[in-house]
VOGU-3710 file (C-alpha; in Angstrom, 3 decimals, decimal comma):
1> xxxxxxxxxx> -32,903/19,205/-15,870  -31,136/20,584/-13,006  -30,871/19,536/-9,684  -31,406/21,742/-6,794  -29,244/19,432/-4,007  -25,770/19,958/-4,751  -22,390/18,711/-2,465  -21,489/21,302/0,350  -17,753/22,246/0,323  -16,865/19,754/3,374
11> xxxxxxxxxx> -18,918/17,714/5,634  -18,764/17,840/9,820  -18,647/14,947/11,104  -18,067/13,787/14,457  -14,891/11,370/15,852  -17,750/8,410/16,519  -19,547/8,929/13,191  -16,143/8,850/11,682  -14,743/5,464/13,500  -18,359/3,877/12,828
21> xxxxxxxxxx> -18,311/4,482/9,030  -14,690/3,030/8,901  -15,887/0,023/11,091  -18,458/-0,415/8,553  -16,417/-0,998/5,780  -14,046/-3,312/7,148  -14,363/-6,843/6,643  -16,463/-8,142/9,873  -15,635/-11,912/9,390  -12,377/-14,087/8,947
31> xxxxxxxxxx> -13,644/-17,002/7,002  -10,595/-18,359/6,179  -7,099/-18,568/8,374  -4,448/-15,789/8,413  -1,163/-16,133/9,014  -0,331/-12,575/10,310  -3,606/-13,037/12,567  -2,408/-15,303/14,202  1,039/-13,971/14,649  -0,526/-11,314/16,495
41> xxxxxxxxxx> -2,169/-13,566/18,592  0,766/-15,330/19,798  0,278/-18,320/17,497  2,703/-18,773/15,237  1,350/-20,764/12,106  4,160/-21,904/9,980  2,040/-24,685/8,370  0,240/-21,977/6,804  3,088/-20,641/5,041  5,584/-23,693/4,533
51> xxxxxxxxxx> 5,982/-25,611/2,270  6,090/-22,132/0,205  3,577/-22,297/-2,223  4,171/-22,873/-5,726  2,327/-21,731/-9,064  1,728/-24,246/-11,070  3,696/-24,529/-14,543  1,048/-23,126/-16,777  1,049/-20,018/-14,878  4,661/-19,631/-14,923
61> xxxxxxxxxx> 4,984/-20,417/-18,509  2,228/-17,363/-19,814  3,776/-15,449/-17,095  7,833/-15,801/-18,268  6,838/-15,402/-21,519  5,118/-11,767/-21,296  8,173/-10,838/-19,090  10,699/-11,419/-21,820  8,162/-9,572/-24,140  7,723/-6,495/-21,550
71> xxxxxxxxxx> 11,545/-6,867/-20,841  12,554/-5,949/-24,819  9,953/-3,211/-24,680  11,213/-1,745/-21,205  14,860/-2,223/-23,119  14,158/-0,875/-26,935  10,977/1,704/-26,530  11,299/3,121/-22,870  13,639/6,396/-22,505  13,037/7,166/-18,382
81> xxxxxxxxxx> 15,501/9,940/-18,893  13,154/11,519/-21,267  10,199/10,944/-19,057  11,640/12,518/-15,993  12,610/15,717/-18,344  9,361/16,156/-20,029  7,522/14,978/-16,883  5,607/13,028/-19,394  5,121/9,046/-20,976  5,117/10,044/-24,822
91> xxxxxxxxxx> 1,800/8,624/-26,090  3,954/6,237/-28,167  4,738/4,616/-25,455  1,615/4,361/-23,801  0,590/2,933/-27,159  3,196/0,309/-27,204  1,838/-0,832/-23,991  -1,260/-1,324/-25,041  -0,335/-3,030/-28,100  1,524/-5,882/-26,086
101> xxxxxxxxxx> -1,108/-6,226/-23,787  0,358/-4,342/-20,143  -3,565/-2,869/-20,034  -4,857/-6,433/-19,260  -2,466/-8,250/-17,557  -4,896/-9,079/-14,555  -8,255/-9,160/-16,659  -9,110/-12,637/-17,437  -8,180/-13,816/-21,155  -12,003/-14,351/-21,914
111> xxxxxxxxxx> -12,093/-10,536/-22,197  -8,840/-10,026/-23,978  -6,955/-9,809/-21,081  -3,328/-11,528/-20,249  -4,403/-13,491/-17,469  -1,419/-13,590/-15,302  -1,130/-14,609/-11,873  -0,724/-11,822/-8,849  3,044/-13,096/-8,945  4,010/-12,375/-12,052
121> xxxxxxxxxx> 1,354/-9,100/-12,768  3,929/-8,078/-9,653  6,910/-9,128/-11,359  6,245/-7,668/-14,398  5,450/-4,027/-12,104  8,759/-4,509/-10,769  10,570/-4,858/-14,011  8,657/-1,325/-15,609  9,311/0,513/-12,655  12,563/-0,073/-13,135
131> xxxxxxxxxx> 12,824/1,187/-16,265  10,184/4,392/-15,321  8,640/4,252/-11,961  5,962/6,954/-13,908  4,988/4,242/-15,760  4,907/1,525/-12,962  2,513/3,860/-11,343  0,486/4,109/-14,542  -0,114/0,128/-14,987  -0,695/0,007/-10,617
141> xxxxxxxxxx> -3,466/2,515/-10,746  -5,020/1,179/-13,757  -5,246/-2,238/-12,954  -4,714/-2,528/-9,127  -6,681/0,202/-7,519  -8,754/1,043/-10,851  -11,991/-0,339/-12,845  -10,904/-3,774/-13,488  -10,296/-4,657/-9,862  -13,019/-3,758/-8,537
151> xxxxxxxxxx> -15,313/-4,822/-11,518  -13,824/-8,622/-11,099  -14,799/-8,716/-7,304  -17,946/-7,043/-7,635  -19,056/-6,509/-10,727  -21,825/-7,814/-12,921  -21,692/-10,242/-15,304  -23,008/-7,544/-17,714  -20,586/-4,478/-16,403  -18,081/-7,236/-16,903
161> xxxxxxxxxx> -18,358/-7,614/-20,716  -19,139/-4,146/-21,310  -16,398/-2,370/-19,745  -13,502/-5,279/-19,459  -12,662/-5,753/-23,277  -12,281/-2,235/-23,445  -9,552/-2,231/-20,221  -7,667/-5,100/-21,621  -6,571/-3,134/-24,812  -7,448/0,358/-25,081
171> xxxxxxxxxx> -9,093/2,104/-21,751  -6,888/3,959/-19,412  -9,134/4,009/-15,843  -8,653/5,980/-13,031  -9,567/6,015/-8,911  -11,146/8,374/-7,565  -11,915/9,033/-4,034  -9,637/11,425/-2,378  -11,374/14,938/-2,234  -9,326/18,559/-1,172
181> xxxxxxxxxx> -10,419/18,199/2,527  -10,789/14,003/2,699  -8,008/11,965/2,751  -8,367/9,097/4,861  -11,176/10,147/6,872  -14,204/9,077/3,998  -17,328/9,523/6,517  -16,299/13,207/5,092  -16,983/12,624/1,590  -18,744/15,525/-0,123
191> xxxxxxxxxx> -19,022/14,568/-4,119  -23,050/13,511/-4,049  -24,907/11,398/-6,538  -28,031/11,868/-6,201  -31,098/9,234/-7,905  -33,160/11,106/-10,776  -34,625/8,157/-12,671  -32,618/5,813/-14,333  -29,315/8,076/-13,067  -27,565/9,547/-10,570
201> xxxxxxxxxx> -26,262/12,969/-10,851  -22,786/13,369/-9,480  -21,256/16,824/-8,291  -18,106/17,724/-6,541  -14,486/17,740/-6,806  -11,712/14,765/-6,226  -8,420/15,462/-5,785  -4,911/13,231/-6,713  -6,442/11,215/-9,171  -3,697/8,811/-10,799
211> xxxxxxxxxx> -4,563/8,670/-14,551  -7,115/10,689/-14,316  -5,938/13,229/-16,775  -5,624/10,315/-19,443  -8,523/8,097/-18,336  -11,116/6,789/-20,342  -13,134/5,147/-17,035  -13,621/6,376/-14,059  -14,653/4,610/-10,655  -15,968/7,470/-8,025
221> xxxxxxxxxx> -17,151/6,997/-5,058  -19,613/9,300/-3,824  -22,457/9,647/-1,574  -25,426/8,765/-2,346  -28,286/10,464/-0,251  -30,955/8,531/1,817  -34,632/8,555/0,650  -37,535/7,091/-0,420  -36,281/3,511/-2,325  -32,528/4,475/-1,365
231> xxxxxxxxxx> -30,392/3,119/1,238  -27,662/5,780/0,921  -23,968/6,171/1,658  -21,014/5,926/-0,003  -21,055/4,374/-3,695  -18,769/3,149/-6,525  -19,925/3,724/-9,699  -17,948/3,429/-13,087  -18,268/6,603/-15,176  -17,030/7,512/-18,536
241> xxxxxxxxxx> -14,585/10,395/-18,217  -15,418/12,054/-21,607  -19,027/12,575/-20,030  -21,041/15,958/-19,927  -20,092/18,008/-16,714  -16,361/16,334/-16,094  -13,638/18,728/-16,298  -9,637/17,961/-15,546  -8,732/21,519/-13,800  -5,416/20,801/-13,225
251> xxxxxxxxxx> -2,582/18,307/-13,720  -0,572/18,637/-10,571  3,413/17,965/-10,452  4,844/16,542/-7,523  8,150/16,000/-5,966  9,391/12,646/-7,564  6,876/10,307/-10,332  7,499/13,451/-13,032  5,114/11,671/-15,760  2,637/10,712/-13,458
261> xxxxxxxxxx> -0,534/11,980/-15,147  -2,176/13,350/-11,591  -4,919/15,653/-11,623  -7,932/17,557/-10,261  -11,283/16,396/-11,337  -14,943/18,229/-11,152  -18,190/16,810/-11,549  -20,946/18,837/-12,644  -23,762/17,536/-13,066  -22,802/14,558/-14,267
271> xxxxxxxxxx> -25,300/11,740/-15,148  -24,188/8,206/-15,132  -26,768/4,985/-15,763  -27,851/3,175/-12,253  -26,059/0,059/-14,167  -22,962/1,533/-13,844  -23,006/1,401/-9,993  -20,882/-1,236/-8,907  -22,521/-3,443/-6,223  -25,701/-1,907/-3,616
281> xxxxxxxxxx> -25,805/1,403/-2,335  -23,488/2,033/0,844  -20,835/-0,427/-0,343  -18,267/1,765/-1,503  -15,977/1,914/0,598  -16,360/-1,884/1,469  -15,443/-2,288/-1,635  -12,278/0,160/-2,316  -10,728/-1,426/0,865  -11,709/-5,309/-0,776
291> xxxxxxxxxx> -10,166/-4,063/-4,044  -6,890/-2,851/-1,994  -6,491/-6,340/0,156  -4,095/-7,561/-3,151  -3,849/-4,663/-4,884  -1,770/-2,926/-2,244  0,937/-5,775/-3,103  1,597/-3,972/-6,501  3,660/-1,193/-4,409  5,816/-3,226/-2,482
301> xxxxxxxxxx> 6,575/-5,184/-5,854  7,382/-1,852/-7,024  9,901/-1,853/-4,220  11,245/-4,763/-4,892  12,941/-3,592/-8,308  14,360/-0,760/-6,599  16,013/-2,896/-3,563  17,559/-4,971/-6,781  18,840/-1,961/-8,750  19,944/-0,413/-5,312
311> xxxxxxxxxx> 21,919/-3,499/-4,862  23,542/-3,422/-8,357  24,751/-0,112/-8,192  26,231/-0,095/-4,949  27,735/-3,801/-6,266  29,191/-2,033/-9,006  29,869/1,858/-8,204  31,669/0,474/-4,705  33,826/-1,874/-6,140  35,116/0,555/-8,440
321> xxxxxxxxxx> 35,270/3,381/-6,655  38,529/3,244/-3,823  39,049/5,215/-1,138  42,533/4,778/1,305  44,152/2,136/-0,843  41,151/-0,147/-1,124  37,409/-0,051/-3,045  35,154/1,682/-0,421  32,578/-1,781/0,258  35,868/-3,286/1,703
331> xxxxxxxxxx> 34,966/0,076/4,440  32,944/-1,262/7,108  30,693/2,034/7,054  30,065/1,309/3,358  29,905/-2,579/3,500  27,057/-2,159/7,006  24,704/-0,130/4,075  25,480/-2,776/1,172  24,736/-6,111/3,117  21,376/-3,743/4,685
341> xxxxxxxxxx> 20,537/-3,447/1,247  21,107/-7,024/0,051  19,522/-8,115/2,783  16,294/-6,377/2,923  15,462/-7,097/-0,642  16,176/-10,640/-0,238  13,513/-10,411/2,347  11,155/-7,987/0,692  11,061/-10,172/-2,285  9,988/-13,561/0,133
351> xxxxxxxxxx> 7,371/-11,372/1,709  5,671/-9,539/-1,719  6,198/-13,264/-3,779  4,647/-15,114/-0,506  1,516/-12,853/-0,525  1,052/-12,945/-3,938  0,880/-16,426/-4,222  -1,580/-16,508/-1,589  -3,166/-14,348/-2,970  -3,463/-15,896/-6,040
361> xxxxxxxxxx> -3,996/-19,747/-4,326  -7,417/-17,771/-2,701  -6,746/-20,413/0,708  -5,958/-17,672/3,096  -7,370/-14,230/4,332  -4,544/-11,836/3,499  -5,982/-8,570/4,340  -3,117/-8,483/6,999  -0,205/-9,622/4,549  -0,673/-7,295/2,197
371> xxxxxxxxxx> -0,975/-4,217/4,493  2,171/-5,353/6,108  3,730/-6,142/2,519  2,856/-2,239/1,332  3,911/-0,866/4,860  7,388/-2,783/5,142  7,571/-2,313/1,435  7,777/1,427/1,405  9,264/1,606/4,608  12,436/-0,707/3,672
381> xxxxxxxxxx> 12,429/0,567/-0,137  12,782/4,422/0,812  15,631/3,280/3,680  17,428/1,367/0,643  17,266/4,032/-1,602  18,238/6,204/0,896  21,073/4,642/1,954  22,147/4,100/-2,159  22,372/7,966/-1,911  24,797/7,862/0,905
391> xxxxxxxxxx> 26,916/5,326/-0,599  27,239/7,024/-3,814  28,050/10,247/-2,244  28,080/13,783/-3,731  27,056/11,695/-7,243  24,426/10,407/-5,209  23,043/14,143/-4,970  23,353/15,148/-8,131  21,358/14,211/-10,763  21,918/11,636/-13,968
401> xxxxxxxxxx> 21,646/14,548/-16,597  24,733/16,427/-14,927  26,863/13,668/-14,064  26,539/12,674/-18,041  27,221/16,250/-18,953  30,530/16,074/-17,312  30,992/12,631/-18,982  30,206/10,218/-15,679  27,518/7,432/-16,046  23,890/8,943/-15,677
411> xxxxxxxxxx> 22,958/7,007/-12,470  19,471/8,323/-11,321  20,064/7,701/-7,558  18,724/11,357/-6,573  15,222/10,689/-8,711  14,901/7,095/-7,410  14,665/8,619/-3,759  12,979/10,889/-4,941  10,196/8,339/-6,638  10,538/6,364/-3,479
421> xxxxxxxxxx> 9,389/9,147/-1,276  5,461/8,885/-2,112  5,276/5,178/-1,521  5,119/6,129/2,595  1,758/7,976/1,461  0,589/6,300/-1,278  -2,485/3,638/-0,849  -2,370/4,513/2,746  -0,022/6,334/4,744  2,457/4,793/6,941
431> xxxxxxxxxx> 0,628/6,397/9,831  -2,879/4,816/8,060  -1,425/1,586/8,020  -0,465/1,593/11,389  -3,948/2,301/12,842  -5,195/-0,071/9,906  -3,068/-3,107/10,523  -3,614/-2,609/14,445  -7,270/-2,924/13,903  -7,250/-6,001/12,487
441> xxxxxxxxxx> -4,600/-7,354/14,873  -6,857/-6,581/17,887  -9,901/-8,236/16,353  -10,074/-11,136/18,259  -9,684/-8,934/21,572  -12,761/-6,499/20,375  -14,796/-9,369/19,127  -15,132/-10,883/22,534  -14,641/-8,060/24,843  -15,395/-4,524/22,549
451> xxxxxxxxxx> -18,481/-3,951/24,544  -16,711/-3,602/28,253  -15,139/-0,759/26,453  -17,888/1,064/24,693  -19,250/3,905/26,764  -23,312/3,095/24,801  -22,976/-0,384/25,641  -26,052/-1,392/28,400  -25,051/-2,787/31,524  -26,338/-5,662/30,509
461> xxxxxxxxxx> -24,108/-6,267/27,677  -21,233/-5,272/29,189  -21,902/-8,296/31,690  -22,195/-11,012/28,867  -19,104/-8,985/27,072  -17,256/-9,700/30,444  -18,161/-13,410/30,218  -17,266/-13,996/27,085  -14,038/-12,270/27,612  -13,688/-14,467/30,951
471> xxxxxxxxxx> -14,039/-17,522/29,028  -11,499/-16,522/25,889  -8,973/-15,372/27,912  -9,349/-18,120/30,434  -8,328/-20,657/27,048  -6,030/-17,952/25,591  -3,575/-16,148/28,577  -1,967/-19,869/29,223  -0,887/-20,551/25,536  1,282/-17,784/25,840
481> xxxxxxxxxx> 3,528/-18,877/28,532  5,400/-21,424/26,662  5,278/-22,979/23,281  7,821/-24,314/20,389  10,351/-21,514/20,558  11,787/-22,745/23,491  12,483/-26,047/22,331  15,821/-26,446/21,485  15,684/-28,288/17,935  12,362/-27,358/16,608
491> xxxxxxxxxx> 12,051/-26,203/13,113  15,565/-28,518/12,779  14,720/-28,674/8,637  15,823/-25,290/8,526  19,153/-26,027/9,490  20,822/-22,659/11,193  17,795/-20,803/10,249  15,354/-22,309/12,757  17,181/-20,448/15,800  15,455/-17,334/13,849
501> xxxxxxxxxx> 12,086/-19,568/13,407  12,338/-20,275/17,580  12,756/-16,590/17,483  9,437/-15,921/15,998  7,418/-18,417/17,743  8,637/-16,783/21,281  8,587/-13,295/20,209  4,733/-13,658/18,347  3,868/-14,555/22,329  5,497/-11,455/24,048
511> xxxxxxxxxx> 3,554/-9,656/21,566  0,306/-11,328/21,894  1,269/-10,224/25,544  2,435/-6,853/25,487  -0,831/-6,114/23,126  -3,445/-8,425/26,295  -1,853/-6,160/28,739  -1,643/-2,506/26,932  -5,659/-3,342/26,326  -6,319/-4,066/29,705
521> xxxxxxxxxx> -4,085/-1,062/31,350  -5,976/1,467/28,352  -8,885/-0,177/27,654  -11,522/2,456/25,800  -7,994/4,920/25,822  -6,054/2,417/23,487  -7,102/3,636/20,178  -5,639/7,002/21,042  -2,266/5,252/21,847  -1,090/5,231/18,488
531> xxxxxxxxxx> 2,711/5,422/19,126  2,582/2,016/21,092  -0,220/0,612/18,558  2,377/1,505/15,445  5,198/-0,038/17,549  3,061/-3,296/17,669  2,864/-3,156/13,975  6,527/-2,647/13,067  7,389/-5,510/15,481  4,847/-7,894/13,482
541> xxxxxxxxxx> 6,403/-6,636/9,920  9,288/-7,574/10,962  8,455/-11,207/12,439  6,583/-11,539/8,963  9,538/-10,344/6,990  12,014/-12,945/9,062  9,381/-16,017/8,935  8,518/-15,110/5,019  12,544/-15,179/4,411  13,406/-18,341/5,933
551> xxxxxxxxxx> 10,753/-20,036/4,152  11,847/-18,857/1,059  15,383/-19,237/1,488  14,365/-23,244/2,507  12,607/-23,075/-0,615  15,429/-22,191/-3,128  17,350/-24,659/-0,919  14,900/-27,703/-1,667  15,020/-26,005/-5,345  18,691/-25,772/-5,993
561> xxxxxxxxxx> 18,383/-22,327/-6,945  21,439/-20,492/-5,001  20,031/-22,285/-1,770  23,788/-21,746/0,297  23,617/-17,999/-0,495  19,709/-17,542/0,202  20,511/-19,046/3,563  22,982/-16,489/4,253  20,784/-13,709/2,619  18,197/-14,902/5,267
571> xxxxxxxxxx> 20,806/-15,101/8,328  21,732/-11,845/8,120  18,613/-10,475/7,437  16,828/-12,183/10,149  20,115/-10,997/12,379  19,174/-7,317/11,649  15,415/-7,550/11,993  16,015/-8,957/15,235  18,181/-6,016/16,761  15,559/-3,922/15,295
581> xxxxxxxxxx> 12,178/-5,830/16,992  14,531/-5,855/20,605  14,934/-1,946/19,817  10,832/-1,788/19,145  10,027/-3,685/22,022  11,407/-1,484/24,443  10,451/1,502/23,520  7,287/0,271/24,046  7,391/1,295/27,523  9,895/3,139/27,504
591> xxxxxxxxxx> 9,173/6,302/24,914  8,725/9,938/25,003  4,610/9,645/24,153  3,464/11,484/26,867  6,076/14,097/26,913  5,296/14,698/22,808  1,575/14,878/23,312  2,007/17,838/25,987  4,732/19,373/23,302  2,199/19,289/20,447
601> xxxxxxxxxx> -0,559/21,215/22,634  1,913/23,607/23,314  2,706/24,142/19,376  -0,460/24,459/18,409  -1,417/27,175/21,029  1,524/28,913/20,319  3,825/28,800/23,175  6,753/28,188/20,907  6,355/30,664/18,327  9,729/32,132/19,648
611> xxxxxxxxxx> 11,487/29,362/18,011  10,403/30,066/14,560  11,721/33,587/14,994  15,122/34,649/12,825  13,519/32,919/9,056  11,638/34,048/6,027  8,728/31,592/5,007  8,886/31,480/0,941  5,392/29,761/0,682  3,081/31,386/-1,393
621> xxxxxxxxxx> -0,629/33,087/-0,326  -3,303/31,012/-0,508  -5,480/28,827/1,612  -4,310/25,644/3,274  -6,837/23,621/1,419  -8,770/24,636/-2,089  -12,279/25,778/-2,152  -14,060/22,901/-3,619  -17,552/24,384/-3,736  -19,577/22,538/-6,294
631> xxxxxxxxxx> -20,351/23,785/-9,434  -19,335/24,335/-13,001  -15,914/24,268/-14,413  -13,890/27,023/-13,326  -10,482/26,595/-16,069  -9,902/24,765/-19,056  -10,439/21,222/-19,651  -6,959/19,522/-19,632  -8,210/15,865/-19,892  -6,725/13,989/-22,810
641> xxx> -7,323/10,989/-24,284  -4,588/8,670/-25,580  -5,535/6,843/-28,955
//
């Protein structure tokens, strides 16, 4: 049978249509407390966050013992050189994964799974990106972002032992919701499903799907027309990606990740069983962003690793190397990037292991923390990297194969910046995340005072908004005049790191301050504001990253693990985050915004086409974006399946 309605090519849809479908999806309520929240609301909440939370010793024994097991395999059966040159994981290798369990390390052991905690499923990502960031990506997208995420939140019980087992030990799965013209804008989506009977029939294209050319499941999300007996809008469903009608057209390459298996996927007429959808019609995208609350904390783990092996090499390569009578980290210019580097993945490590261990104690909301974690993450990781480069110099540039040719150690600094560079895109953009995390930070403003500012809104509602926001503002403007941080002596237990904790406490105010007043000079104009709203955000990354460090350097302190240096490692971090949140802070007022906005008009109608005169473009023909007109497949299948 053939259906007539197929997907159109892209889908118009307006700026409000657009916001209201992303509004939507969010999570409306905040049933439990948030540490981040409240930062942004001036309250700083270290009883939330300190005493760090612990895992408890059963977790940490099943835990240490896969890492030593995934640490021999990374060591004995993982060649990254290879992988980068053949811009491929040998299938061995995926098979030795599989065989020691990597598939399942977040599926529950009831379905074969390993079982580990959000800690250590991060630690062990940090440890195989390491050793091939290709492969780190593989294990994320599979387990973080793919079916068994999603399943475990939403899932039924049935879905759960049909398709879990399978993930655990054998199934590759895949994520699929970007399309050629939708990126983070889904009230575009054009891949359909439409209801026939027991099925729906899916048609359209996806593009930048992360295993998709090895996958054995699929979740989609499409959109699901309204009609008789269906509610409509976007779906997740879980589909088989041997099925009739799916076709890999392409496996793209990209800058950096060589052996990421990336690809473009068509559906054509594709049926899948209405008890594959996961959860009601219309909660897709609900439930991609649920699914990406933790598993956005797999990238900044990811991170991690490459802070530590930034740090080792420029330990090691500047000590050895001498420049002027003396080994070049004894150069202030060179020792500035090391003790950057040290630093930030001290504190990159206290804010991915904090999260995570929230995360997996389930007491707090950490939609927040983990945005900021992936944010600050890719942010801080690409800077390190970055600055690795620098350090090592011209052998920074040039890559490991030709510095072994000419018989120097094969130090892959060039690829791991080059790895590093997707992480500012990946799982939402740096730009996304901004507008993302700013959302949520203004919550509590829009919850009691969102209808003064909405043009539909009746008269009448915009009075009761007004009195609501009279009375909230009334109980919430005169907590922000003074509080702990100006009391010389609080937060004493942390010895000389409380002067950073005081720090926080006064600073989470001035924002809660600078963020009352921008909303009340802007009002209905502030979501277009997205410079100041992203300058908001990096100054509450950074209070997170300080407050996150000096709890866990107190922590290794109470622990007797390298307490005296972890205080230091947490001084000097908290030192450089706070030049950096001064820097933020005025240039929220003081910026070039309006000046860039009339620059950009004049790009875009041309006025500067002079200065692009005297170069030869050496892009290709073709248009900016790929027809992705529904229909059958158009090239060869290049899905394979790894057995």
């Amino acid at each position: 049978m053939t259906l007539l309605m197929t997907a159109p090519t892209t889908r118009n849809v307006s700026e409000r249509e657009a916001r209201q479908v992303a509004e939507a999806a969010r999570e409306q309520d905040w049933r439990k407390p948030s540490f981040a929240k409240e930062l942004f609301l001036g309250r700083f909440r270290l009883d939330l966050i300190h005493p760090h939370p612990t895992p408890a010793a059963e977790a940490v024994q099943r835990g240490e013992e896969f890492l030593a097991k995934l640490r021999d395999f990374c060591e004995t059966k993982i060649d990254g050189a290879r992988i980068e040159r053949e811009a491929q994981i040998p299938d061995e290798t995926i098979a030795g994964l599989k065989e020691i369990g990597a598939l399942g390390m977040k599926i529950d052991s009831k379905y074969g799974g390993l079982g580990l905690t959000q800690v250590y499923y991060n630690k062990a990502l940090a440890l195989v990106g390491s050793a091939s960031p290709a492969i780190g990506a593989l294990l994320s997208a599979h387990q973080s972002i793919g079916v068994p995420q999603p399943l475990k939140l939403f899932g039924t019980q049935e879905q759960k032992d049909q398709f879990l087992p399978r993930l655990a030990r054998t199934d590759i799965s895949a994520f699929l919701l970007t399309e050629p013209d939708v990126g983070s804008d889904p009230a575009r989506l054009a891949t359909l499903a439409v209801p026939d009977g027991d099925d729906y029939v899916l048609d359209g294209v996806k593009l930048w799907t992360t295993n998709g050319v090895v996958a054995d499941l699929l979740v989609v999300m499409a959109r699901v027309p309204k009609s008789e007996g269906h509610k409509g809008g976007i779906t997740a469903f879980v589909v088989e990606a041997g099925s009739d009608g799916i076709t890999v057209e392409n496996r793209n390459a990209f800058m950096g990740l060589r052996g990421i298996e990336n690809g473009v996927t068509r559906f054509h007429q594709v049926r899948v069983p209405a008890a594959n959808r996961i959860g009601p019609e219309g909660a897709g995208l609900k439930i991609a962003l649920t699914t990406l609350n933790t598993g956005r904390l797999s990238l900044p783990a990811m991170c991690v690793g490459v802070g530590k092996w930034c740090l080792k090499i420029a330990r090691e390569w500047s000590a050895a190397r001498e420049q002027w009578g003396k080994p070049v980290a004894k150069h202030e210019a060179v020792g500035g990037k090391i003790s950057f580097i040290a630093a930030t993945t001290f504190a990159l490590e206290a804010v991915v292991d904090l999260s995570s261990q929230m995360a997996d104690e389930n007491r707090n909301d950490i939609r927040i923390e983990a945005a900021l974690a992936k944010l600050y993450g890719s942010e801080m990781g690409w800077l390190m990297a970055d600055e690795l480069v620098q350090i090592r110099g011209g052998r920074g540039f040039e890559t490991a194969e030709s510095l072994a040719a000419r018989g120097e150690r094969a130090v892959p600094a060039e690829q791991v910046l080059r790895d590093m560079r997707i992480n500012r895109i990946f799982e939402g953009s740096t730009e996304i995340m901004h507008l993302l995390i700013a959302r949520e930070a203004v919550d509590a403003h829009l919850s009691v005072a969102g209808d003064l500012i909405d043009p539909d809104k009746s008269l009448g509602d915009k009075g009761k908004a007004a009195a609501r926001a009279g009375g909230f503002y009334a109980r919430w403007l005169p907590k922000l005049v003074a509080g702990p941080g100006q009391v010389p002596g609080t937060y004493a237990e942390f010895g000389e790191l409380a002067t950073h904790l005081r720090f926080v406490e006064r600073t989470s105010r001035k924002l809660a301050r600078s963020t009352f007043y921008a909303m009340s000079r802007w009002q209905g104009r502030m979501e277009t504001k997205q410079g100041f709203l992203g300058r908001i955000v990096d100054i509450g990354a950074e209070l997170f990253a300080m407050s996150a460090a000096c709890v866990r350097a107190e922590h290794l302190k109470a622990t007797g693990e390298h307490g005296r240096e972890a205080h230091q490692l947490a001084e000097v971090f908290c030192r450089q985050a706070r030049i950096r949140v001064e820097e933020l802070f005025a240039r929220l007022w003081t910026n070039t915004d309006d000046l860039d906005r009339k620059v950009v008009a004049g790009v875009l109608t041309g006025t500067y086409t002079w200065l692009e005169d005297g170069v030869i473009d050496p892009s290709g023909d073709g248009p900016w974006i790929a027809d992705a007109t529904p229909g059958p497949a158009r090239r060869e299948n290049v899905h394979r399946r790894i057995r």
